[in-house]
MIVOVEX-114343 format. One line per field, with one value per residue (C-alpha): residue number from 1; residue in one letter; y, x negated, z. Coordinates in Angstrom, 3 decimals. Layout:
n <- c(NUM, ...);
res <- c(A, ...);
py <- c(Y, ...);
px <- c(X, ...);
pz <- c(Z, ...);
//
This chain:
n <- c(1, 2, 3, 4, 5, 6, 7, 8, 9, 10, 11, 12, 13, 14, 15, 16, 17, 18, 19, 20, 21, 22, 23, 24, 25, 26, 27, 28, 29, 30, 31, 32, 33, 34, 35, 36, 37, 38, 39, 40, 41, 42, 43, 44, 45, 46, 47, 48, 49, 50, 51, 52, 53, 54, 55, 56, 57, 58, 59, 60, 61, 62, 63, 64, 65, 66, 67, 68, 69, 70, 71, 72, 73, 74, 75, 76, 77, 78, 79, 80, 81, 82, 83, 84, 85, 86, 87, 88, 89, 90, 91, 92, 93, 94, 95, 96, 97, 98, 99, 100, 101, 102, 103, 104, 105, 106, 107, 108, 109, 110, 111, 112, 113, 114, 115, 116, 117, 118, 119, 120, 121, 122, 123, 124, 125, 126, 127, 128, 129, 130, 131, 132, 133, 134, 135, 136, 137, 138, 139, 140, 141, 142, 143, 144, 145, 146, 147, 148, 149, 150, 151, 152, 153, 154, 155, 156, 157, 158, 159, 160, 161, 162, 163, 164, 165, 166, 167, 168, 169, 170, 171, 172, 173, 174, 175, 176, 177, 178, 179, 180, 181, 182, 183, 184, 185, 186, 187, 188, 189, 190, 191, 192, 193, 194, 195, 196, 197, 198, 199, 200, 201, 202, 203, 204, 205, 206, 207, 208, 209, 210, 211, 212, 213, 214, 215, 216, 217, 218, 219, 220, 221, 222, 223, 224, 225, 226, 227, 228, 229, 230, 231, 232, 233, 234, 235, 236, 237, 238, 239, 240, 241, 242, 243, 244, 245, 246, 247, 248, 249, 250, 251, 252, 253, 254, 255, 256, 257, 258, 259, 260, 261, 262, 263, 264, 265, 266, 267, 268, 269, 270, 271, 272, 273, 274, 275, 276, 277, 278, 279, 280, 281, 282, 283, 284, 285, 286, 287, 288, 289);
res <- c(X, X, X, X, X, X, X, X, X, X, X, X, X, X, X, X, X, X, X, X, X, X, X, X, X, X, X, X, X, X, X, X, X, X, X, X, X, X, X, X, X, X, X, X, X, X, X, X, X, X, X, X, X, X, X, X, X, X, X, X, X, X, X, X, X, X, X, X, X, X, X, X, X, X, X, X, X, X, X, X, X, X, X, X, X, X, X, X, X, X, X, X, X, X, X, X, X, X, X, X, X, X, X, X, X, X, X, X, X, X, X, X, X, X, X, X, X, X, X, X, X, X, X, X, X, X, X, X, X, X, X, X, X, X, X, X, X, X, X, X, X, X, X, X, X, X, X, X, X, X, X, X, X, X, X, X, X, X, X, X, X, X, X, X, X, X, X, X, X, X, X, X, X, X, X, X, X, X, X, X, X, X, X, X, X, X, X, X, X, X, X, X, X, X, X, X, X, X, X, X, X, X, X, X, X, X, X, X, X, X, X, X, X, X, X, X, X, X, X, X, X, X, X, X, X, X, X, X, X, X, X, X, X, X, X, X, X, X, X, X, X, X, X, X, X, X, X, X, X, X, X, X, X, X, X, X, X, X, X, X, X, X, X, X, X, X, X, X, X, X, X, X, X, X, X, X, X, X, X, X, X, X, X, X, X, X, X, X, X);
py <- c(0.000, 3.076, 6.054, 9.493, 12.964, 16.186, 19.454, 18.033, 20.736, 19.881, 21.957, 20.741, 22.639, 24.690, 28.378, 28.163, 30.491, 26.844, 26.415, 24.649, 24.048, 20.336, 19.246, 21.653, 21.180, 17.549, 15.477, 11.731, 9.147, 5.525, 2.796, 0.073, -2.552, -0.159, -0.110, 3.064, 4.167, 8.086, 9.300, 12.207, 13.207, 13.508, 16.674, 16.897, 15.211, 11.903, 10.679, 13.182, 12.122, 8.523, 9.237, 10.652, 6.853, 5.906, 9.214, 9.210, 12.754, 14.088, 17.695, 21.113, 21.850, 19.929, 16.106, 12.297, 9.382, 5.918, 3.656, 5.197, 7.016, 10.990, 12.653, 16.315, 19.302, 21.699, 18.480, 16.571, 13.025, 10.478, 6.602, 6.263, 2.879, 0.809, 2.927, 1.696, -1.509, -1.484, 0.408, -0.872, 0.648, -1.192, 1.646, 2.043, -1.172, -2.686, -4.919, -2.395, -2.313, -6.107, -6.470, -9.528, -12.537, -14.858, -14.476, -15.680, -13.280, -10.213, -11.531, -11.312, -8.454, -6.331, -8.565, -8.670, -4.958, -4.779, -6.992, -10.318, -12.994, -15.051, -18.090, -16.463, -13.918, -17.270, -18.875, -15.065, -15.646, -18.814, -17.660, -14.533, -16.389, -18.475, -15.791, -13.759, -17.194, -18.672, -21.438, -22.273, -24.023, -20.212, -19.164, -20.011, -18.377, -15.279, -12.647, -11.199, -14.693, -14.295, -12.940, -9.700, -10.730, -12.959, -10.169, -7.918, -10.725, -11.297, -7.659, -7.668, -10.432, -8.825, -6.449, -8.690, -10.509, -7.349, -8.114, -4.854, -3.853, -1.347, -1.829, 0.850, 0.731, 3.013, 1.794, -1.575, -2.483, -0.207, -1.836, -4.894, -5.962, -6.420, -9.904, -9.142, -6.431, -8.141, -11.249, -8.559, -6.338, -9.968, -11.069, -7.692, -7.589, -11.478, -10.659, -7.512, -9.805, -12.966, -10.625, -8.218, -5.525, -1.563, -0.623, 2.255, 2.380, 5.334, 4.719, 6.410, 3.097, 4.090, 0.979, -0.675, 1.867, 1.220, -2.763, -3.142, 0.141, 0.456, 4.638, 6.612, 9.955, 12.612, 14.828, 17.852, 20.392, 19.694, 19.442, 16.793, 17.248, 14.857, 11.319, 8.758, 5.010, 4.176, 4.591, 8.147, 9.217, 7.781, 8.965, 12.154, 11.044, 14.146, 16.168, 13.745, 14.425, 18.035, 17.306, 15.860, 12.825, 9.534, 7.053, 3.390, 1.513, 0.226, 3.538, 5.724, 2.185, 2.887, 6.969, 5.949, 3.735, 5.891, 8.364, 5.936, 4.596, 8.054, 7.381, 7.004, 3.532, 4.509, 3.859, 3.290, 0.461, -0.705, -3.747, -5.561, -8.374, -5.176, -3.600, -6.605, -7.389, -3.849, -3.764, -7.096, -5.754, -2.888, -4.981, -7.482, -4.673, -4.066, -0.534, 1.861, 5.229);
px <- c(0.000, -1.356, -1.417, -2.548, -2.480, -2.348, -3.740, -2.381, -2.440, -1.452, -0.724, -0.051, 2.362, 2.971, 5.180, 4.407, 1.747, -0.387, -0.581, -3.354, -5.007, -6.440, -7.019, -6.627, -6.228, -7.179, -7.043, -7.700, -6.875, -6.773, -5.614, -4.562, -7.148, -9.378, -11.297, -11.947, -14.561, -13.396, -16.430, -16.949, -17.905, -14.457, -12.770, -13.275, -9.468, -9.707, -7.121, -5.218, -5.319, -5.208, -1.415, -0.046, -1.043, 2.088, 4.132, 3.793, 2.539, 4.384, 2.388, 3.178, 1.491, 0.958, 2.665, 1.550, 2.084, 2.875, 3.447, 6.840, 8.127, 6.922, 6.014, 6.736, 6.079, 9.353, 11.633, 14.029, 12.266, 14.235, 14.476, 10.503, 10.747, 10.238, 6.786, 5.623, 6.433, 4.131, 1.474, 0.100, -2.235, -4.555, -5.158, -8.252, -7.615, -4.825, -5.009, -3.459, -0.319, 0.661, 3.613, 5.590, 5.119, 3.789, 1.554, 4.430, 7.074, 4.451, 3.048, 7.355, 7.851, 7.022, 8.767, 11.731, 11.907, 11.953, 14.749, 13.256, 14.775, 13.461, 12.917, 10.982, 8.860, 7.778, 6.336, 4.831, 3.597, 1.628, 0.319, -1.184, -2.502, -4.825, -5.539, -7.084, -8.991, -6.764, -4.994, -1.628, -1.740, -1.732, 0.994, 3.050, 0.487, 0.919, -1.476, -2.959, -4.732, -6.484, -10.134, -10.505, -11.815, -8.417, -5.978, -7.424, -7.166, -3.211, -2.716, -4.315, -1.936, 0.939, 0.522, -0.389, 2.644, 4.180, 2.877, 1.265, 0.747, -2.360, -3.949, -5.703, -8.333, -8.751, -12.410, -11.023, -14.768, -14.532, -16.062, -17.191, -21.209, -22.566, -21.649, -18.319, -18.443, -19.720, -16.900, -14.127, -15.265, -15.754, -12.774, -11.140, -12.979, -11.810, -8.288, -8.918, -10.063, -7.354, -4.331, -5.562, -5.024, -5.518, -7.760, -8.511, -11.412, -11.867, -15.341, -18.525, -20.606, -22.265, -23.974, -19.997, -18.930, -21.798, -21.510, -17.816, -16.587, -15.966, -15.198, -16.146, -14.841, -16.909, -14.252, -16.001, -14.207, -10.629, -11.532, -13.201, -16.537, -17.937, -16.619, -18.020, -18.829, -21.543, -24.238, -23.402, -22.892, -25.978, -28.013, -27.998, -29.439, -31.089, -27.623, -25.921, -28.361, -28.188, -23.937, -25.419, -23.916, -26.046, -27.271, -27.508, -30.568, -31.805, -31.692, -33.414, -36.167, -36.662, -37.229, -39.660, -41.175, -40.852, -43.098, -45.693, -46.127, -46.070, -43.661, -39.736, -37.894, -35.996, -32.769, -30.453, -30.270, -27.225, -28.455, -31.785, -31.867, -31.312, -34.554, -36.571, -35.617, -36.558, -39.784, -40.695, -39.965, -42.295, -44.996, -45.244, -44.969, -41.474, -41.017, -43.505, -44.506);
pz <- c(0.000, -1.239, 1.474, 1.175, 2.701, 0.622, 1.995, 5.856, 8.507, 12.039, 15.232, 18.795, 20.611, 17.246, 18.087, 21.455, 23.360, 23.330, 20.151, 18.623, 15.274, 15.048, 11.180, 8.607, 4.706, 4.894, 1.650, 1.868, -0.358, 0.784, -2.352, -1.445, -0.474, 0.768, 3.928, 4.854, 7.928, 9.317, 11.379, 13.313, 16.699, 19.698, 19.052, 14.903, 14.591, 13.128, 16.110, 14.777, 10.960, 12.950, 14.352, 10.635, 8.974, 10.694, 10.874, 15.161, 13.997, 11.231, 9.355, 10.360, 7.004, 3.667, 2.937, 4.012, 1.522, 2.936, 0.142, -1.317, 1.714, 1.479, 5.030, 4.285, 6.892, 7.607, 6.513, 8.292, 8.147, 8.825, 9.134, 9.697, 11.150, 7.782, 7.596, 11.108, 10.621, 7.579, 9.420, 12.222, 14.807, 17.189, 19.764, 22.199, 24.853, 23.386, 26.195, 28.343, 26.097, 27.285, 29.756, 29.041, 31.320, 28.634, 25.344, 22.670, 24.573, 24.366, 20.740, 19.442, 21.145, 17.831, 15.518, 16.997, 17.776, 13.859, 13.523, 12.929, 14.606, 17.645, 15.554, 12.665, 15.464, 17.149, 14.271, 13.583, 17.236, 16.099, 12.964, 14.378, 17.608, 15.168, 13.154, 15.928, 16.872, 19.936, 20.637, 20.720, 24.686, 25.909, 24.370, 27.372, 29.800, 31.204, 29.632, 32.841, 33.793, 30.199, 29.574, 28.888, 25.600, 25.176, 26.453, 23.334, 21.360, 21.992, 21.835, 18.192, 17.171, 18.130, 15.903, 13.150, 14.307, 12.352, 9.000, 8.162, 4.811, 6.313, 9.702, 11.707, 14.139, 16.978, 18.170, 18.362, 19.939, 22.707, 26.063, 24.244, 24.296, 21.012, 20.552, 20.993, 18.764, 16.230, 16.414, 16.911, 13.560, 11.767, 12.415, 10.895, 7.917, 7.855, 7.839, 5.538, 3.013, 3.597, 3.387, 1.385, 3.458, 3.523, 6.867, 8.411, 10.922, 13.344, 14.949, 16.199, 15.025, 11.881, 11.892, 11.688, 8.782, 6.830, 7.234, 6.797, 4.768, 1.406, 2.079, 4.238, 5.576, 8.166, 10.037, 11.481, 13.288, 12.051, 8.237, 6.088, 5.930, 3.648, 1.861, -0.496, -0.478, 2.417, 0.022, -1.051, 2.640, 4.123, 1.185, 2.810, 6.600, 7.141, 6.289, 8.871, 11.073, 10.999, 11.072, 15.022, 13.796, 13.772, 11.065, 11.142, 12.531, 9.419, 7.460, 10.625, 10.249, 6.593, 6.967, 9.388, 7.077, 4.082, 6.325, 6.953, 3.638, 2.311, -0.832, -1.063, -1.620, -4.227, -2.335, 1.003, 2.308, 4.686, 5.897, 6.772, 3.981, 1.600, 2.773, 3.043, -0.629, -1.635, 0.433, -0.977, -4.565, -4.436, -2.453, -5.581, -8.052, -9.093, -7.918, -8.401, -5.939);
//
């Protein structure tokens, strides 16, 4: 599902003496398929553009396009329901969301809410439990004797549970060690690829966005900044760098190395096995200084 937002102004508390601006003449376009990385350090808005993916803000300037429903400011919008059930958002902690007193109850909570009935939302339940990489012998459990790692897990699947056409991600990793980082963001870009979904990732890991992303997006103070495929945005590290904003390991490794060697790569590399290929390249000949 193909979403975008045209020249998107919002204000909190808009006519009142606390009136603030918090984006301002944002343009994004997301096709469908896409997984797109927005960047930028707390404050620059991206939980604002976030909360119009799935009209829980709606603009006070410009229009949002979900699919074929039309989000414009100073209209009456109406009947937004079908366009959250087709978004879904996986907040900060989505473990703190869970309330029901077992996983399948919380897990068909969603479904249900959307109309679906109790024996279709419990086979939902099942599907999504797998997908998120659970069994089914917990269903019955109550989620507060889970794992922390478990309770995030159940709170994913209930919104997969949903069937989203686009998924968004709120720094799904936050409070997670690496390792769990890493199986959480696989497991994403897993299902990104299995049900061909659109994805949204707001995150201050560059080393995530540059791994995962196909776009990427910098939000600095309210406006976009800067967007491009990873390799166009961390061509540029000293511009990011300048932005305050960070770069991934790899790329501040191969700057370093750059310097030492005295002579330029010839390109950015996202990942490791990309540099090592390049660095073994020019070692036996095939790029020249």
């Amino acid at each position: 599902m193909d979403i975008s937002l045209e020249k998107v102004e919002y204000r909190y508390q808009a006519g009142t003496p606390f009136e603030r601006l918090a984006i301002s003449d944002v343009s994004i376009n997301i096709p469908s398929g896409t997984y797109l990385a927005l960047i930028g350090h707390t404050g620059s808005g991206k939980s604002t553009v976030l909360q119009h993916l799935n009209a829980l803000l709606q603009p006070t300037e410009g229009m949002v396009k979900i699919g074929e429903y039309e989000i414009k400011a100073h209209q009456k919008n109406k009947n937004l329901k079908p366009v959250r059930k087709r978004v879904g958002i996986v907040f900060q902690f989505p473990e703190h969301q869970l309330f029901e007193e077992t996983v399948e109850k919380d897990i068909m909570f969603g479904p249900m809410n959307f109309g679906v009935s109790e024996s279709e939302a419990r086979e939902r339940a099942r599907i999504a439990l797998n997908q998120v990489g659970l069994g089914k012998e917990i269903l019955e459990k109550s989620p507060f004797d889970l794992s922390g790692g478990q309770m995030r897990r159940v709170a994913i699947a209930g919104v997969l549970a949903m069937d989203p056409d686009v998924i968004v991600l709120d720094e799904p990793t936050a409070g997670l060690d690496p390792r769990g980082r890493k199986e959480i963001m696989d497991m994403f870009y897993s299902l990104h690829k299995q049900r061909q979904l659109s994805t949204i990732l707001v995150t201050h890991s560059m080393e995530d966005a540059a791994r995962y992303a196909d776009q990427i997006v910098i939000m600095q103070q309210g406006r976009v900044a800067k967007q491009g495929t990873p390799e166009e945005i961390f061509s540029s590290p000293e511009e990011l760098m300048q932005m305050g904003l960070d770069v991934p390991e790899v790329v501040r490794f191969q700057l370093s190395l750059e310097k030492k060697i005295g002579r330029k790569l010839g390109k950015i590399c996202l990942s490791i096995d990309e540099l090592a290929a390049v660095v073994a390249d020019m070692v036996s000949g095939g790029v020249r200084p």
